[in-house]
C-alpha positions as CSV (number, residue, x, y, z in Angstrom):
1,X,15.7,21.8,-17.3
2,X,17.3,22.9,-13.7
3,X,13.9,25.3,-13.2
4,X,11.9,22.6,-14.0
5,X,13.3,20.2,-11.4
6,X,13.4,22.5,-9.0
7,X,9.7,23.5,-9.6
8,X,8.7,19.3,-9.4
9,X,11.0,19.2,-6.3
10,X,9.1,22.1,-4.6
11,X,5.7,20.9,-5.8
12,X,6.2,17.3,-4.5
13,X,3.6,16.4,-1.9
14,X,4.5,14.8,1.1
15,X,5.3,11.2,1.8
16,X,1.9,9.1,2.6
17,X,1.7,6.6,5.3
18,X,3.8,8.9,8.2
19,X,3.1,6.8,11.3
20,X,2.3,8.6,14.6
21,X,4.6,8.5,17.4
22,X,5.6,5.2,18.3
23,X,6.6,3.2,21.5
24,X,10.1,3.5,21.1
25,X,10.3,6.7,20.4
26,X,9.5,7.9,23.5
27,X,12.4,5.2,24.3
28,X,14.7,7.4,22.9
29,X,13.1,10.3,24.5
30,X,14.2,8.6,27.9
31,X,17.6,7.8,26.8
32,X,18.1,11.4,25.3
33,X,16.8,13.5,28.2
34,X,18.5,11.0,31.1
35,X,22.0,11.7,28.7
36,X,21.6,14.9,28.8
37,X,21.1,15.4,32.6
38,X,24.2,12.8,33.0
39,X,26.2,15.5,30.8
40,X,25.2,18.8,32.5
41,X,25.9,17.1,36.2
42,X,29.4,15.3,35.0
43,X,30.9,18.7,32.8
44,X,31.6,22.1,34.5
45,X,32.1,23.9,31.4
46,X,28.7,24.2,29.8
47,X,28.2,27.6,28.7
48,X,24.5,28.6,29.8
49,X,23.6,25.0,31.0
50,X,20.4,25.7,32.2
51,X,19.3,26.5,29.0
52,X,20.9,24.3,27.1
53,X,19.7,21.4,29.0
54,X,16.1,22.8,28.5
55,X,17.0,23.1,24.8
56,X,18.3,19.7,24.7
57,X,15.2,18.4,26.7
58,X,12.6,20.3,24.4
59,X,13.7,19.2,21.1
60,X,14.4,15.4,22.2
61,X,10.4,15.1,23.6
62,X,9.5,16.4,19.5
63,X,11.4,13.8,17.8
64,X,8.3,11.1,18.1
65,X,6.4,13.6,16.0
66,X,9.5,13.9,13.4
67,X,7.5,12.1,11.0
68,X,4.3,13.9,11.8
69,X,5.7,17.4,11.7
70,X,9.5,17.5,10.0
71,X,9.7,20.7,9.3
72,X,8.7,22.3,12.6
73,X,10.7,19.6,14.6
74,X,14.1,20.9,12.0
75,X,13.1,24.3,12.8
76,X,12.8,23.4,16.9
77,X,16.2,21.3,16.8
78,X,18.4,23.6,14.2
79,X,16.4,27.2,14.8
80,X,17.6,26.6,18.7
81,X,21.0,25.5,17.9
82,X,21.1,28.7,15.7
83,X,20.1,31.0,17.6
84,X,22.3,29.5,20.7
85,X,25.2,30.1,18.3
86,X,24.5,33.4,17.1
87,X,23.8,35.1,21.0
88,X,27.0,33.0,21.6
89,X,29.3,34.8,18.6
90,X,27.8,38.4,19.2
91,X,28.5,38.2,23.2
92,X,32.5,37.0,22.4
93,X,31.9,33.4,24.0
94,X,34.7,31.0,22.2
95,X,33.5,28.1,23.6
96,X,31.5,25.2,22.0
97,X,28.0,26.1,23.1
98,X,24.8,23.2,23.7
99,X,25.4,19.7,24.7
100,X,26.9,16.8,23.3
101,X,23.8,14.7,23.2
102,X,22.0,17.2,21.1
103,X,24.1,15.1,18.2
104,X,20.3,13.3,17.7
105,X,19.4,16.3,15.7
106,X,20.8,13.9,12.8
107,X,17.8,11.9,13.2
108,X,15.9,15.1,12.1
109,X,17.6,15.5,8.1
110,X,16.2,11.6,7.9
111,X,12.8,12.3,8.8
112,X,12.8,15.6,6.7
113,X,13.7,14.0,3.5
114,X,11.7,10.8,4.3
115,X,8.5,12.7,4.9
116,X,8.6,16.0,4.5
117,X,7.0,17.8,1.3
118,X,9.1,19.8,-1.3
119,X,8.4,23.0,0.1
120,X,9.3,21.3,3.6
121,X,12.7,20.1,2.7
122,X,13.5,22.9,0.8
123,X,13.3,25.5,3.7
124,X,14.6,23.0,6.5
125,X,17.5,22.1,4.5
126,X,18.2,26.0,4.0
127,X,17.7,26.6,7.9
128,X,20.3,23.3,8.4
129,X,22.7,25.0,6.1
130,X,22.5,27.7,7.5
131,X,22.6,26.4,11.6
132,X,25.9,24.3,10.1
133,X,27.8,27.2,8.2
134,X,27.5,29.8,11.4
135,X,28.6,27.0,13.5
136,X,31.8,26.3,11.2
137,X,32.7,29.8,10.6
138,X,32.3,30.5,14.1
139,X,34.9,27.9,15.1
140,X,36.9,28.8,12.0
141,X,37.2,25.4,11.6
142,X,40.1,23.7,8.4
143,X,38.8,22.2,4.8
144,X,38.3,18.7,6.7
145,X,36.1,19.7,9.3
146,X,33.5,21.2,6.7
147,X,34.0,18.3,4.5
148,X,33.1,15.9,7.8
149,X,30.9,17.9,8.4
150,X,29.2,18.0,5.3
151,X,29.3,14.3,4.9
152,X,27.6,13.8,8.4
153,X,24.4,16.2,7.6
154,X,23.8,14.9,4.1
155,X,24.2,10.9,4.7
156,X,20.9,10.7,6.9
157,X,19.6,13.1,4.6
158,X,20.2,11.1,1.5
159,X,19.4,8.2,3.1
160,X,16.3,9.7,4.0
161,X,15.7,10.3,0.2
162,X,16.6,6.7,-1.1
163,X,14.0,5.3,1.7
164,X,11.6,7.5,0.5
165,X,12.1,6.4,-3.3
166,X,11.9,2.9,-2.8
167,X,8.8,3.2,-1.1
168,X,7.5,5.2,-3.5
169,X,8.6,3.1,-6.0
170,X,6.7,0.0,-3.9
171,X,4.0,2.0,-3.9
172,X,3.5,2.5,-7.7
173,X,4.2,-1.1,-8.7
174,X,1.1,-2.1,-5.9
175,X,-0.9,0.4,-7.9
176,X,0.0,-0.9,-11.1
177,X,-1.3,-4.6,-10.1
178,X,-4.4,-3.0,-8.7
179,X,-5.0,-1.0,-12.1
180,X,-4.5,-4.4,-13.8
181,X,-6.6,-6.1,-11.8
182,X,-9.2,-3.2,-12.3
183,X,-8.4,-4.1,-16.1
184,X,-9.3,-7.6,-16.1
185,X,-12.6,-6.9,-14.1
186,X,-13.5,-4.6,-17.5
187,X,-12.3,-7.0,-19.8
188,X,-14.9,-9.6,-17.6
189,X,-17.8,-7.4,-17.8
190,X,-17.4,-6.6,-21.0
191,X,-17.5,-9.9,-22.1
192,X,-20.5,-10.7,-19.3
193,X,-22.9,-7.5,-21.2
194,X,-21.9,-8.9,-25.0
195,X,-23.2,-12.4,-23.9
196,X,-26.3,-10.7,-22.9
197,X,-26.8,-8.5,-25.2
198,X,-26.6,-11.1,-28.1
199,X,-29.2,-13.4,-26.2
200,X,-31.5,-10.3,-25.6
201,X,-30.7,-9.6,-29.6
202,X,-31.5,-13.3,-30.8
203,X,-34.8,-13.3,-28.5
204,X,-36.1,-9.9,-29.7
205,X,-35.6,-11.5,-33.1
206,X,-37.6,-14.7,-32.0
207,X,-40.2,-12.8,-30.8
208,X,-41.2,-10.3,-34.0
209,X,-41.0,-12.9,-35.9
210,X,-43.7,-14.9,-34.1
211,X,-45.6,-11.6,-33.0
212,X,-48.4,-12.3,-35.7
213,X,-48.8,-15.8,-35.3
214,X,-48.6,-16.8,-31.9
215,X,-48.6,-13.4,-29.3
216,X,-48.0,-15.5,-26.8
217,X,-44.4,-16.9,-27.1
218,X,-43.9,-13.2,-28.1
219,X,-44.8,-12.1,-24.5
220,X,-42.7,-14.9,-23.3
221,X,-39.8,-13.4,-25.6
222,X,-40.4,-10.2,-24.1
223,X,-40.0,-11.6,-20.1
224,X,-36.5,-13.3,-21.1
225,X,-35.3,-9.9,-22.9
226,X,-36.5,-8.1,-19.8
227,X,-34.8,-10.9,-17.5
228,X,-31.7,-10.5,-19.2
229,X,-31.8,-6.6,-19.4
230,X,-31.9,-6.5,-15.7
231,X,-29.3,-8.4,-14.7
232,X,-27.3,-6.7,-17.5
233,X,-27.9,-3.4,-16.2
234,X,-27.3,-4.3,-12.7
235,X,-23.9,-6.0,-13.5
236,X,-23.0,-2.5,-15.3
237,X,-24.3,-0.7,-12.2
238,X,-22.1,-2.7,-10.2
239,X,-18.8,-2.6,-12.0
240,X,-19.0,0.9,-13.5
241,X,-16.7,2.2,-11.4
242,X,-13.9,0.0,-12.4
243,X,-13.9,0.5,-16.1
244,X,-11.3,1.7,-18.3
245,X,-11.0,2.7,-21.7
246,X,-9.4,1.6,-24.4
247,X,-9.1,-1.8,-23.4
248,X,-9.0,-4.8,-25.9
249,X,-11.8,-7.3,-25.2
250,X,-10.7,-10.7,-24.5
251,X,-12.4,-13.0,-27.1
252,X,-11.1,-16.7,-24.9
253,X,-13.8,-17.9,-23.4
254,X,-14.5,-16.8,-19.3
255,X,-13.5,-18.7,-16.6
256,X,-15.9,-19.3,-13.7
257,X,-16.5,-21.7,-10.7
258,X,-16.9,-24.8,-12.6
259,X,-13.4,-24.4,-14.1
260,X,-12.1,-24.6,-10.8
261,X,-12.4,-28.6,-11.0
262,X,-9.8,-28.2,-13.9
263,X,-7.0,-27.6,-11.4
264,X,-7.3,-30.5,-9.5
265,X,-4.3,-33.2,-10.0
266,X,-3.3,-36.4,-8.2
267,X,0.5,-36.1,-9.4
268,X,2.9,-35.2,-9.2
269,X,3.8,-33.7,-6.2
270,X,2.0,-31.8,-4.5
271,X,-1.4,-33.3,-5.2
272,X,-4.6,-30.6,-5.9
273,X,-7.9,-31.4,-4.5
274,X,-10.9,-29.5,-5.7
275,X,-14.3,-29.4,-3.5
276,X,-16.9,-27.5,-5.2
277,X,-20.9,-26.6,-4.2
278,X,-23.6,-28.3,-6.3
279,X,-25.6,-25.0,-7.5
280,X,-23.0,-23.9,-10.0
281,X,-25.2,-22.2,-12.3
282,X,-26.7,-19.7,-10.0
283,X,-23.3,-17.8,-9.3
284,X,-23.1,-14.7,-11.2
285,X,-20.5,-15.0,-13.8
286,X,-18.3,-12.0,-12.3
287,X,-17.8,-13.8,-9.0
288,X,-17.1,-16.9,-10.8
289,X,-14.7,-15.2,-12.5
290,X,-13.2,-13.7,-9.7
291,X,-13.6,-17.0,-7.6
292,X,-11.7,-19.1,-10.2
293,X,-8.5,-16.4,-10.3
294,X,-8.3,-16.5,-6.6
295,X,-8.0,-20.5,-7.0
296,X,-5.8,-20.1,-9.9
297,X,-3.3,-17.5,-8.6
298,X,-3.0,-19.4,-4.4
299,X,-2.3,-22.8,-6.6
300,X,0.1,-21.3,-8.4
301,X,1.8,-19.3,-5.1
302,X,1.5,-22.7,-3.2
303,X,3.2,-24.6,-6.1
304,X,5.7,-22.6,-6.5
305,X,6.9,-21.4,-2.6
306,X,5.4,-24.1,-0.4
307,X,8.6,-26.5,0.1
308,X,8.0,-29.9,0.9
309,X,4.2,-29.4,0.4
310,X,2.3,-32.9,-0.4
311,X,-1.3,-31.7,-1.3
312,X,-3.0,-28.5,-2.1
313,X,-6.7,-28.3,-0.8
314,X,-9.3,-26.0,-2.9
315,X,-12.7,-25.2,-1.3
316,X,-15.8,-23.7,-2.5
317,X,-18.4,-23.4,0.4
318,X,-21.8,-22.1,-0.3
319,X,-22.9,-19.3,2.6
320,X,-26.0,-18.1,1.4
321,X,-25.6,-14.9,0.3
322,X,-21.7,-14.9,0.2
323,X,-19.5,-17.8,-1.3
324,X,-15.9,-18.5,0.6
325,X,-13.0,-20.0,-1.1
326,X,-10.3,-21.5,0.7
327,X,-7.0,-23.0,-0.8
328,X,-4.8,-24.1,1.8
329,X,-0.8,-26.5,1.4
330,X,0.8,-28.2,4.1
331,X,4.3,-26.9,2.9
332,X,6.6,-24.6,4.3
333,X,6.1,-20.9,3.4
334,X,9.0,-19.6,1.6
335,X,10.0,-16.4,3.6
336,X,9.1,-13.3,2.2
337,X,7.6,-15.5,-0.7
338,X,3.8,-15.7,-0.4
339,X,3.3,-13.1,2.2
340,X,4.8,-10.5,-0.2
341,X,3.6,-11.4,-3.7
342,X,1.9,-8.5,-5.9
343,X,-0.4,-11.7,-6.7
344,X,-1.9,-11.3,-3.5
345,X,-2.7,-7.6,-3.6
346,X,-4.5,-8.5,-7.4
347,X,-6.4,-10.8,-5.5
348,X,-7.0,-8.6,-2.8
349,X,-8.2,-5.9,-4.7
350,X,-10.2,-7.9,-7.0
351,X,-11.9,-9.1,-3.6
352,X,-12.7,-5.8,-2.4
353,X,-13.9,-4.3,-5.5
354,X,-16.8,-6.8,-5.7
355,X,-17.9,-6.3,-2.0
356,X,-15.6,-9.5,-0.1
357,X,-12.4,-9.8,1.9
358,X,-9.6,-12.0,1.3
359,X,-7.0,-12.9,4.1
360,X,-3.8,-14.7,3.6
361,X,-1.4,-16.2,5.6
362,X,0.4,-19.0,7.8
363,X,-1.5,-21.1,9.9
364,X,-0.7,-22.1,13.5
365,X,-0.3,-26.3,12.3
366,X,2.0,-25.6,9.5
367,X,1.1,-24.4,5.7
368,X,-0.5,-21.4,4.2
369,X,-4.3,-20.7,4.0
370,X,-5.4,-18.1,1.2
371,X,-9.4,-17.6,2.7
372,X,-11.8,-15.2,0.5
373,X,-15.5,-14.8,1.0
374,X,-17.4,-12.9,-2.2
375,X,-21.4,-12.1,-2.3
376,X,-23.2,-14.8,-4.5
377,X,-24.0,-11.3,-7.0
378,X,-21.9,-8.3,-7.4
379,X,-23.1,-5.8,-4.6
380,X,-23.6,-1.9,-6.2
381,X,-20.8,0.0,-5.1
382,X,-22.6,1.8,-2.0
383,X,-23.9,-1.2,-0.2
384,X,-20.6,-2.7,-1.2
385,X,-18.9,-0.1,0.9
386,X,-16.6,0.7,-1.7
């Protein structure tokens, strides 16, 4: 069991998403290095101060690439700091060696945990351990100095560790919705091929039996079937890639654009408004599909977190090629309601998948707009630039 964790701890890749140095980092980076100069010029009993300021000055200009590089910034801050104390103890020096400012090396346990892979953490928290235990033995410091100082290396540390769980955590339920919406785009097509299937089925049947007697509704039979095998095989080309198996088909009939007029309401409170093109029928049934979700899911976000909202407006505009959707409430966003919903990543995903871009957000006049814009058919993957 212990093996175990320890091989899953030492295996564990590093955190995604590490941003790159940041504006106020280098902030700090002023603060730290003008500190330090402050402390050199105002104390006379630095031991080697020239090169502990330039210590202090070179590890404070790494820590905007903490995230970047943790490991190599621990072993720059806590290497120096050993290696300070060790010449220190083996020449007979008693006093406290380094600077006081250098106490921003706590910032580095943080951003070791937080980012760093298993490996990473494993052999900076050895070198910290170590850095800290030559330090205290050095100074033979009491039982309540190792215990403070205990508690002050491992509280950024396993703060470090719970910030890095949660948004792992975050991460995996976003995935989660995105598989489901992947689902539901299966359980679509598969529905979408068994319609046409049957009517390429019922037509080849239509067509041998008039074969004899009249060729030529036969050929006719023949153009449908091929009709309907194309655009069959191009909705499997198109969605192939977000299949899954072992998924239950869904035997309720499909939602598509026209169903969208279903969630239009005068009362109560807030009223829906529905505004729909005329040339219903020549929308592929996937994007209708999706088109209809997206409607469903912002009504249902606006009904539930726009306060004080007194209509909700849904629009279907044809574009030609594409087909845009906008559902927009004159309420007042709930904070950290709408903006923050795993709704909106299902219907963000779903967007992307079949070649379109949804945005979502508050507008400058007050309320919320939800604005997607989806091809007329499913785009193939490539020229989809999935």
């Amino acid at each position: 069991m212990i093996r175990a964790a320890i091989e899953s701890a030492w295996a564990e890749p590093r955190s995604p998403g590490a941003p790159p140095p940041l504006p106020r980092d280098w902030v700090l980076v002023g603060v730290f290095v003008t500190t330090a100069v402050v402390e050199v010029v105002l104390r006379d009993d630095v031991v080697w101060a020239p090169v502990a300021t330039a210590v202090t000055i070179a590890v404070a200009i790494s820590l905007p690439w903490r995230r970047l590089h943790p490991l190599a910034t621990v072993v720059l801050g806590f290497g120096s700091a050993l290696a300070m104390t060790a010449a220190a103890w083996a020449l007979g020096i008693d006093q406290e060696v380094g600077l006081n400012t250098t106490v921003f090396v706590l910032l580095l346990p943080y951003a070791l945990m937080r980012w760093g892979s298993g490996r990473q953490a494993v052999v900076g928290s050895g070198l910290i351990v170590v850095t800290a235990t030559l330090g205290l033995v050095r100074e033979s410091t009491g039982t309540g100095d190792v215990i403070g100082a205990a508690v002050v290396l491992l509280l950024p540390a396993v703060l470090g560790l719970a910030v890095r769980w949660r948004d792992h955590a975050h991460r995996r339920e976003l995935e989660q919705v995105k598989l489901e919406e992947r689902g539901q785009l299966a359980r679509e097509l598969h529905d979408i091929v068994a319609h046409h299937v049957s009517a390429i089925v019922i037509r080849a049947q239509a067509g041998r039996a008039v074969a004899a007697s009249d060729p030529d509704a036969a050929v006719d039979a023949l153009g449908v079937i091929e009709g309907e095998a194309a655009r069959t095989l191009a909705q499997m080309r198109a969605m192939v890639g977000v299949l899954r198996e072992g998924l239950p088909a869904d035997l309720a009939p499909q939602r598509g654009l026209g169903d969208i007029a279903g969630l239009a309401r005068a009362e109560p409170v807030p009223a829906i408004e529905v505004e729909l093109p005329t040339a219903v029928e020549t929308v592929s049934p996937t994007i209708g599909a999706a088109l209809f979700r997206i409607a469903q899911e912002s009504v249902t976000n606006a009904l539930r977190h726009a306060h004080g909202a007194t209509r909700v407006t849904v629009r279907v505009s044809d574009e030609g090629a594409d087909l845009r959707i906008q559902v927009r409430d004159d309420g007042a966003a709930e904070p950290g309601g709408l903006g923050s919903g795993y709704g909106l990543v299902g219907m963000n995903e779903r967007a992307t998948l079949l070649g379109g871009q949804l945005s979502a957000g508050p507008q400058p006049g007050g309320g919320w707009l939800v604005d997607a814009v989806l091809p007329r058919e499913v785009l193939p993957r490539d020229r989809a630039g999935a």
